[in-house]
N, C-alpha and C positions, 0 to 999 in steps of 0.2 A: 658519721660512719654509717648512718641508715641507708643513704647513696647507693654505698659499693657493691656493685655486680658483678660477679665474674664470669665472664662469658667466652674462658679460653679453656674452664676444667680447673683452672690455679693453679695449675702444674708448671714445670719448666716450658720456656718462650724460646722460639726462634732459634737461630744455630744449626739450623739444619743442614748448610754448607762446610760450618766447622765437626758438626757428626759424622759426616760422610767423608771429608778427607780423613779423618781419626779413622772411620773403618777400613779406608784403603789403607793407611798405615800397617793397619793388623792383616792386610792381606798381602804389602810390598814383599819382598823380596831383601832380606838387607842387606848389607854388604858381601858379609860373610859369603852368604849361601850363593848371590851371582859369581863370586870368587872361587863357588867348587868348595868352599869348608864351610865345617859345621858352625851355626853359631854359638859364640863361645859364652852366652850366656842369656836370660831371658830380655824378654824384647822390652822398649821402654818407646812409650808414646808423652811430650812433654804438650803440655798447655801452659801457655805465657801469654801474660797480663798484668796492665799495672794492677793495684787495688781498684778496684767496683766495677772492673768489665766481669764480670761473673766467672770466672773461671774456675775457681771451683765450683760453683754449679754445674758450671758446663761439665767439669771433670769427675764428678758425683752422679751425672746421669748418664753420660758414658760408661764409669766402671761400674754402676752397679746393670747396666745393657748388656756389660760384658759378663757378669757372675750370673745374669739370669740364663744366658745363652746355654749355658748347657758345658759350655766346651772348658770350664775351670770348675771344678769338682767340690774341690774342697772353699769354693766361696770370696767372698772378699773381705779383705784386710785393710785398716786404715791408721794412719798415724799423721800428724800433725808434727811440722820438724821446724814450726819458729813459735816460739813465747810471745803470748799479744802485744810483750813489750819491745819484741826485736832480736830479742836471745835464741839464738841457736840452739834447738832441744839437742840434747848430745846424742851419738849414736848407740851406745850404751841402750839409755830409755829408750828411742823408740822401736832399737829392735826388741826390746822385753816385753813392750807394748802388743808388738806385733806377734809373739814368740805366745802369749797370754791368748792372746784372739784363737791360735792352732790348737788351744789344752795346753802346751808343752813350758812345764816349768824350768826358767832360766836359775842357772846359781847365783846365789845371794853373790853378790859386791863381783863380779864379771865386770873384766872391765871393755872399753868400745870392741878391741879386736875379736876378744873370747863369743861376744853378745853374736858380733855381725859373724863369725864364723858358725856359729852353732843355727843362727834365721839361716845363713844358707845349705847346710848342713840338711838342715829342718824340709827346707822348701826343695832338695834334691828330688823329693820322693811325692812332693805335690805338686797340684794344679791348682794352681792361685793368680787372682787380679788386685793386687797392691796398691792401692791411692793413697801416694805418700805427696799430702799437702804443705805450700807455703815452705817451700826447702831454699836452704839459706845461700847453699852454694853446691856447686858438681861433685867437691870431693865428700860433703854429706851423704847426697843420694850413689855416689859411687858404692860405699859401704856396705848396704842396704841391696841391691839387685840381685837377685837371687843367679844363680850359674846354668840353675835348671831351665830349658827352654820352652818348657810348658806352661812357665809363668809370665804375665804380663805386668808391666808395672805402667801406671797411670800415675806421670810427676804433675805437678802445680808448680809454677815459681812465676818472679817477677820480669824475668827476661828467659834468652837464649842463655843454657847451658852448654858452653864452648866446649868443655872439657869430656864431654859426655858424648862416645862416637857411636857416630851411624843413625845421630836421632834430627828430625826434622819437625824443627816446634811448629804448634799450631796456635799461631799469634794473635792474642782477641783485641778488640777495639769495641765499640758502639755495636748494640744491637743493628739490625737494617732498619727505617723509620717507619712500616708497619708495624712489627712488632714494639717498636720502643712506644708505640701508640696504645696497643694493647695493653702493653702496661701498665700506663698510666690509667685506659679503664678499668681496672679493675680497683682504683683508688676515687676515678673523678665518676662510675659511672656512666652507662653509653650516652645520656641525653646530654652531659656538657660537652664528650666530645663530637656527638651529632649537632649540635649548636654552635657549636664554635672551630671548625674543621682548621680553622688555619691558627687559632693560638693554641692546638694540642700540637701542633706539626712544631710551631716555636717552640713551645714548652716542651718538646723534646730535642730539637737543637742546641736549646743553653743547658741543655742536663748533659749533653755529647751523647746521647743514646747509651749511655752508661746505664745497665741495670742498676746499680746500686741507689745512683743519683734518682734514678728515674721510682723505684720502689720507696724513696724516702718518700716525692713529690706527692705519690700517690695515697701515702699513710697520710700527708696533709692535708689532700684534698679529701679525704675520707673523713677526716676530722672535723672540717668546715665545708659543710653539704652546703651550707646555702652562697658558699663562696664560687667564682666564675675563675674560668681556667686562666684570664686576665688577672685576676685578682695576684693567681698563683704567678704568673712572669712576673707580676711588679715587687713579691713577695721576695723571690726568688735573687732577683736580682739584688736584695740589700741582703742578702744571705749571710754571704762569708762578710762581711762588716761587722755581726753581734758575733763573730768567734775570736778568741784572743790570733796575733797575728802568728802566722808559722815560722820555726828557724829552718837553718840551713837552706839544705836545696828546696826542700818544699816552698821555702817563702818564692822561688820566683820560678817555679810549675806550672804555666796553665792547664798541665794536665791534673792536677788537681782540683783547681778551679769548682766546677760543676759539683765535687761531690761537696766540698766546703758549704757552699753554697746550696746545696740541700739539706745538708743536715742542721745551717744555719736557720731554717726554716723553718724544719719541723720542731728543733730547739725550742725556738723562741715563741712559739705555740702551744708551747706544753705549759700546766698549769705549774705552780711554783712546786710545787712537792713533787712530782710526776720528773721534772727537769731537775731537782736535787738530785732523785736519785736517779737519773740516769745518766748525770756524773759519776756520782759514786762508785757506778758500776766499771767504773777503770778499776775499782781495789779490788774486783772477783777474782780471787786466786785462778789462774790458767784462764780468765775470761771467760768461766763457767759460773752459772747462776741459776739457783732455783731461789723457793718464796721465802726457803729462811733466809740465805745471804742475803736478799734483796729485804726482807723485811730488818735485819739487825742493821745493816749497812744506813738503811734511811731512819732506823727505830719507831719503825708504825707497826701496827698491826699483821698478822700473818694475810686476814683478807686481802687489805688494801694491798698492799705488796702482792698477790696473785691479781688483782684485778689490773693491776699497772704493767705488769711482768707480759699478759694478753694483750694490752694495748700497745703495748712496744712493738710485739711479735709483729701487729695487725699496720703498725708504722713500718715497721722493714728495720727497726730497732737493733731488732734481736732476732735469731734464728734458732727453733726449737733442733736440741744436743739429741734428746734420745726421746722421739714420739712414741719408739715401742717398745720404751723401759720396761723393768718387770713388775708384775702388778704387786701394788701397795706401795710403790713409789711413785712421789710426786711426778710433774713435767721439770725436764731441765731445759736448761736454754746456751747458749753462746753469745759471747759478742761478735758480732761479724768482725773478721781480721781489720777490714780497711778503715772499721769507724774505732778503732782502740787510742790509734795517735790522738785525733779527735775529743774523742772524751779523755783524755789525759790532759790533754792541755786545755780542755776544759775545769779540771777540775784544778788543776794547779791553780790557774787566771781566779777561781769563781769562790771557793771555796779555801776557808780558813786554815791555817798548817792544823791546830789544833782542834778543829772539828774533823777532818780527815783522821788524826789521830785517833778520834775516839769512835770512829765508826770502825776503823781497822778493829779497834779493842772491842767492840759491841761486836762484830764478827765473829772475830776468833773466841770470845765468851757463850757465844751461839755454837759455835764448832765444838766446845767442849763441853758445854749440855749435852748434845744431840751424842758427840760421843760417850757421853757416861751413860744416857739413858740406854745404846748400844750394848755397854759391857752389863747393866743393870738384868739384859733380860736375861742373861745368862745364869745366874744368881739363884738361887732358890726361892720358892714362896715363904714368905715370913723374913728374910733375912732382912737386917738395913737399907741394904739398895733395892731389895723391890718395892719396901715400903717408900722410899724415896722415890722411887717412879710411878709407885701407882701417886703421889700427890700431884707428880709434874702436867703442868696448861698438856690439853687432849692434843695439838697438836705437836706436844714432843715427845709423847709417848710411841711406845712399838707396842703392838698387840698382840707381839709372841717371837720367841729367837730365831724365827724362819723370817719374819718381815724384817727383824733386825739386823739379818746376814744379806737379805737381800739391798736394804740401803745401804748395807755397808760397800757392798761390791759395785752397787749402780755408782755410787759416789768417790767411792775411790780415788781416781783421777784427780779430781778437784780438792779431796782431802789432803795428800800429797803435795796439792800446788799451794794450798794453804801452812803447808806446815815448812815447805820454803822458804816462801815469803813472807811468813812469819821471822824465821832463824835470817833472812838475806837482810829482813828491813832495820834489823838493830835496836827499833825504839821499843820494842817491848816483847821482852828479853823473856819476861815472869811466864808472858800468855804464851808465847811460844815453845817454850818447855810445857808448859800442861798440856798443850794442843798435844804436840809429840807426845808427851804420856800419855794421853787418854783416845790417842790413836792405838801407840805401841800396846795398851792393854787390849782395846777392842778387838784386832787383829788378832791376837796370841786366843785370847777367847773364843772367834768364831771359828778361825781355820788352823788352831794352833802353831806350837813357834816352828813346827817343819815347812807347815804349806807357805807360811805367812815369812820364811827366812828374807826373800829377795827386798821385802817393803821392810822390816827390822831393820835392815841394812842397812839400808839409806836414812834410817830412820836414826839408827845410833851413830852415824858421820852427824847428822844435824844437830845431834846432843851435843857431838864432842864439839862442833862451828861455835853452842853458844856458850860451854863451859869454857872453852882457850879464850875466846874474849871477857866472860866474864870473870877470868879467875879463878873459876869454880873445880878446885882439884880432885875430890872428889868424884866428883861427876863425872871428870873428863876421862879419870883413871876408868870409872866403870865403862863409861861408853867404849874406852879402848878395849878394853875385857871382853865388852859386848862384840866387837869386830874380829876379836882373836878369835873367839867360839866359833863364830861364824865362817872365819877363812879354814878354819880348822875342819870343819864338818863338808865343806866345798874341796878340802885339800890341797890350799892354798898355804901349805905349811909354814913357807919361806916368810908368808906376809902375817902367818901369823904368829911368830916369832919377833917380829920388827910391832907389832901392835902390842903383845903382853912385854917387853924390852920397854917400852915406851909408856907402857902403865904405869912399870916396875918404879922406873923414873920418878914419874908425878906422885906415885903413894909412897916413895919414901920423903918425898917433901922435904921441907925443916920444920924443929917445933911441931906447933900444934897442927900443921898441915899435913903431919906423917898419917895414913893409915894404916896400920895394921894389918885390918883385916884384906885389906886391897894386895896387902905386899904381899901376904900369906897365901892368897887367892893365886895371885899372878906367880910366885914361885911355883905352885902346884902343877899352873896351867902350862910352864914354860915345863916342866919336867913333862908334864903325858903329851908336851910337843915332840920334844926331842924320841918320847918314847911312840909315836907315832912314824917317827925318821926311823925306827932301829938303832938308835944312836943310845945303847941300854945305859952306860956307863955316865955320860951326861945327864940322863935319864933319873940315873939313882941320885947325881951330886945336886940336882937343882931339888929333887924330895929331900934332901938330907937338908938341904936348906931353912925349906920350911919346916922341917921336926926342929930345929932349931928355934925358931919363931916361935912355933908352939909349945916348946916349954918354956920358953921365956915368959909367955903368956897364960902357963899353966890351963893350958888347952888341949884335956887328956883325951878326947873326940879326934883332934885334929892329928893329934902323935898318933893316934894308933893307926889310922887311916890311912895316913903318909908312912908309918913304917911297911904296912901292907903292901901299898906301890913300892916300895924299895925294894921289897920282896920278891913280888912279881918280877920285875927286871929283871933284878940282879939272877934269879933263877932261869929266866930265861936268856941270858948271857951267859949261864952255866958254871956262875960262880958262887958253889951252892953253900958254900959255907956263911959267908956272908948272909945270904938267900936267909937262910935258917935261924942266921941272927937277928933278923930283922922282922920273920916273922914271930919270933920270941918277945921279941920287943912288943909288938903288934899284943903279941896275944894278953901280955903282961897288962898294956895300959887298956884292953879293953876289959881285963878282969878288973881294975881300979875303979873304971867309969860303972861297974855293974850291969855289964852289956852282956851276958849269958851267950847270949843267939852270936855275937860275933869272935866273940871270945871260942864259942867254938868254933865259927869258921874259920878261926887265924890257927886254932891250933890244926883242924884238917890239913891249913896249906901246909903247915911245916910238917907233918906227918910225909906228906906228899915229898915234898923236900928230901927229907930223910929217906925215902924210897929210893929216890933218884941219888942218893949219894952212898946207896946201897946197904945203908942201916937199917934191918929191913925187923929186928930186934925191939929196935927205940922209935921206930916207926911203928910198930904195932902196938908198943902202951902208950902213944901218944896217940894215937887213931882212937884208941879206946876210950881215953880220958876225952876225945874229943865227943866222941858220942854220947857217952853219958850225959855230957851239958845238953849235947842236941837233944834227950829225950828228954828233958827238962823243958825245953822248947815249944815240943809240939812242931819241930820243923821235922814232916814226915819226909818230904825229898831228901834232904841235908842227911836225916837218918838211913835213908836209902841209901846214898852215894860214898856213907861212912860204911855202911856193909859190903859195898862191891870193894871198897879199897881196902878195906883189910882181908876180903876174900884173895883179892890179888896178893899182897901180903902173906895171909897163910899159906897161899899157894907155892910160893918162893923158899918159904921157912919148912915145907914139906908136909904140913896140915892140912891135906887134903881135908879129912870129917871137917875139921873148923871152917873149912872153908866152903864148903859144901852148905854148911847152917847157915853161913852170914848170907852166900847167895840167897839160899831156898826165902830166908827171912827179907831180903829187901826185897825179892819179887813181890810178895804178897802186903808187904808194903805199898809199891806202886801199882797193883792190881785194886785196890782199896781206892775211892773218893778221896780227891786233894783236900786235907783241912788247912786254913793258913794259923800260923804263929799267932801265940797270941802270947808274945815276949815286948816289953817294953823294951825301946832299943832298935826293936827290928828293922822299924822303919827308917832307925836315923845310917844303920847298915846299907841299906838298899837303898839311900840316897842319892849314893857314888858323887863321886868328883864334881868339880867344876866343867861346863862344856866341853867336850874336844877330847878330854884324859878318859879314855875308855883303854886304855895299856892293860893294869890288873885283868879285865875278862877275857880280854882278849888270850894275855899271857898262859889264864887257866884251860880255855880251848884247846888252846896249841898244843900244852903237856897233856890234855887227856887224849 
């Protein structure tokens, strides 16, 4: 490697034909606008290429020419739309992906239509150059292109997109043979290509002037400095013979040929552990890789694994993800898309079923340190988990919840891809639930459960993937719970009805697979659904349900709470008698529990009650009796808000003076420093509902 010089800067090569019709592109004319009308949506320049003609290079130093120019405002946006194993990224992700890059948070569980309507929604009102990579087919990228016409999008794909009008691809093949020359100096060095002028010229014919083939060639010949560019054709040539054979179409490609045959090369060159793990590196979740995955994946050292992780880069391996991550995060890297097949069927051919198994599991055991050491900073000094972190090896430590938020977000992506293909690969079922937990905790921790709803999301679908396969009812019930909350808070009512419905199911179970508390939960959640529809009367019958439960269960917490919601409804359906009974009920089971602080608010709400059903008599020694606990409390609002209603009260009944006192006294109340309660109880009151059922405050809003 002592050799290599680069005597072109190391920047992107050659293409300076394919640049320049790309610029005419953005200066044509399209169809639309020679036809006299506007065009109907922003313009779209494709680059096609098999794998290893560089095209995205090529389309990477194009788009980001075009976000320096000045003339796209708001910058450039990128998203990747195929999985390194061939999977179609869905439209869904990558417009969330892309929706994430603008600031602009998407709703949790959105599904493809909502995502792609809201990016172009989004992009109406900007200027932006989109490089949407590796797209799987026309009706993908159709999704995706924004309407506004101040945006440009820069596609990558494997061919011409038919289906995509008014675009004329810019089709790559082989570098021109100076440049494919160049490139190879920068791996052989100008003295062997000044010494050998006509086996650089070969040696870049049997690569096809293929960048890719051509970048491997030159990582080999960097390797073996004292080796002749001859050495490299005779190398080269038994290439694709040390790689297991291809199926399908690729076994009878010559357009593959060339890259086979380079990466067969530099393979078979690497030392034994160097060449492990650069199999391995098929298992990097989304084909992202820094020192940990590369270190658990091989089970060496964090060094060695960054030392190997640079010499990949320096072979044309690997291509560095984020060089200007944020600081205190490592370097990440990618697999280059066209060497994934490759090392896949390397690893299959080379590598044991069950050592591949246990580097998966040494992975994802790595993913779930790094994330506990993540939720740990968050924690206090002295608790358990910091003391647990201060013992953890230095480099799995954070060195404060600002670097910890920062990994958290650089890595994201990758975390995510890990906790997929953790839940998709089936074999270990145990590690990928804990990944998922100790994701779903991290998350909820740095940017809590509002910012962080859209990755919960998808995060409790992949609970629910591996409890339905394993059985696990429980679990699957919660995660449905977890999805109801969430479509609930999104306003996704309908579905979320169809997920607490579907809980309800699984926690009544049979036997001992009934839960309780799942059923109790899900009855609540479906009543503050329907009471989110305005649907009061459903509303009351699905709470009336779970008070059922809860006495069954002598759960005087839960009775009292749900008669509350029943309350609220029913009062605000105007059916007050009922209303009254229910807050009677309420106020009864929370004098039982010895809940002072709620037991007066229940009795305020029926005072209230009583108001509106004109008993304005039995409203006012219930008001009374209600205050009296509150000043027991120390709840000085709660006492405030019991003096303006009995103010209003005496006002009705014709006691002006009384009413005049209760005023003059709760102003100077709320004129006074807030003190909080200092009622046991209080805080089990103000814990409110399960997600979604916000109906009771709402209800009290409304009536005041």
């Amino acid at each position: 490697m002592t050799e290599q010089t680069v005597t072109d800067g190391g920047g992107f090569l050659g293409r300076s034909r394919e640049l320049a019709g790309l610029r005419g592109e953005i200066e044509r004319a399209g169809l639309d606008t020679l036809a006299g009308r506007p065009a109907p949506r922003g313009r779209v320049l494709l680059v096609a290429g098999r794998p290893g003609t560089g095209r995205t290079a090529l389309a990477e130093a194009f788009a980001a020419e075009l976000a320096a120019s000045g003339d796209y405002p708001d910058g450039l946006l990128t998203a990747r739309l195929t999985e390194p194993g061939g999977t179609p990224v869905t439209v869904e992700r990558a417009a969330r992906e892309l929706l994430a890059q603008l600031g602009v948070a998407a709703p949790a569980g959105g599904g493809d239509e909502d995502l792609a309507d809201l990016l172009r929604e989004t992009l109406d009102t900007r200027s932006a150059v989109l490089l949407l990579d590796d797209i799987a087919g026309a009706e993908q990228l159709a999704e995706l292109v924004p309407e506004h016409r101040a945006c440009v999008v820069v596609a990558v794909a494997g061919g011409p997109l038919t289906k995509v009008p008014d675009v004329r691809p810019c089709v790559l093949g082989g570098l021109d043979r100076p440049n494919a020359i160049r490139l190879l100096e920068r791996g052989a060095g100008p003295v062997r290509i000044t010494v050998d002028p006509g086996a650089a010229d070969h040696l870049a014919e049997i690569c096809g002037d293929l960048p890719a083939a051509l970048k491997l060639t030159a990582g080999w010949l960097a390797l073996h400095p004292d080796h002749t560019l001859v050495d490299a054709v005779r190398g080269f040539a038994a290439g694709a013979e040390r790689l297991p054979s291809p199926e399908g179409d690729a076994a009878s490609d010559p357009a593959e040929l060339p890259l086979r045959r380079a990466f067969g090369l530099v393979h078979a060159a690497l030392p034994a552990q160097a060449a492990r793990l650069l199999r391995l590196l098929a298992l990097a979740p989304g084909g992202l890789v820094d020192d940990h995955v590369a270190a658990a994946l091989a089970g060496a050292p964090i060094g060695v694994a960054r030392t190997l992780l640079d010499d990949f880069v320096a072979f044309g391996l690997l291509h560095a993800a984020d060089p200007g991550g944020p600081p205190g995060v490592g370097p990440g890297y990618r697999v280059p898309g066209c060497l994934a097949p490759l090392l896949s069927g390397l690893l299959e051919a080379e590598e044991r079923p069950g050592e591949v198994l246990l580097a998966r599991a040494r992975m994802l055991e790595r993913t779930v340190r790094q994330l506990r050491a993540c939720l740990a900073t968050t924690e206090p000094a002295g608790s358990p988990a910091a003391r647990w972190l201060s013992e953890l090896p230095r480099a799995l430590r954070f060195e404060s919840p600002k670097a910890a938020a920062r990994w958290l977000d650089a890595r994201l992506p990758a975390l995510l891809a890990a906790a997929r293909l953790a839940v998709d690969d089936g074999e270990l079922d145990t590690l990928a639930r804990r990944v998922v937990a100790a994701l779903t905790r991290a998350l909820i921790a740095h940017r809590g459960t509002e910012e962080a709803a859209p990755e919960l999301y998808r995060l409790h679908e992949l609970v629910l993937g591996v409890a339905e396969r394993q059985g696990l009812t429980r679990e699957q019930a919660a995660a449905l719970l977890n999805l109801g909350d969430l479509d609930v808070r999104t306003g996704r009512l309908a579905g979320a009805l169809t997920r607490y419905r579907a809980a309800l199911e699984v926690a009544r179970g049979e036997g001992d697979a009934a839960d309780p508390l799942a059923v109790g939960r899900t009855l609540e959640s479906i009543g503050g659904t329907y009471a989110e529809l305005n649907d009061w009367q459903r509303a009351a019958d699905w709470y009336g349900r779970a008070v059922a439960l809860a006495q069954t269960r002598d759960d005087l917490a839960a009775e009292a709470r749900l008669q509350g919601r029943i309350g609220a409804v029913l009062s605000y359906d105007g059916q007050l008698e009922e209303a009254l009974r229910a807050w009677r009920a309420a106020a009864s089971a929370h004098r039982r529990c010895g809940d002072a602080h709620a037991y007066a608010r229940a009795l305020t709400e029926a005072a209230r009650v009583m108001e509106y059903a004109g008993q304005y008599e039995e409203s006012e020694r219930t008001g009374r009796e209600a205050l009296r606990l509150a000043a027991g409390t120390g709840d000085q609002r709660l006492q405030a808000a019991l003096r303006m209603r009995l103010a209003d009260t005496a006002d009705r009944l014709g006691r002006t003076d009384t009413a005049a006192v209760h005023r003059a006294v709760a102003e100077q109340i709320l004129a006074a420093p807030e003190e909080p309660p200092h009622t046991p109880g209080a805080e089990r009151d103000s814990s409110g509902p399960p997600e979604g059922n916000t109906c009771e405050t709402q209800t009290k809003r409304r009536h005041d």
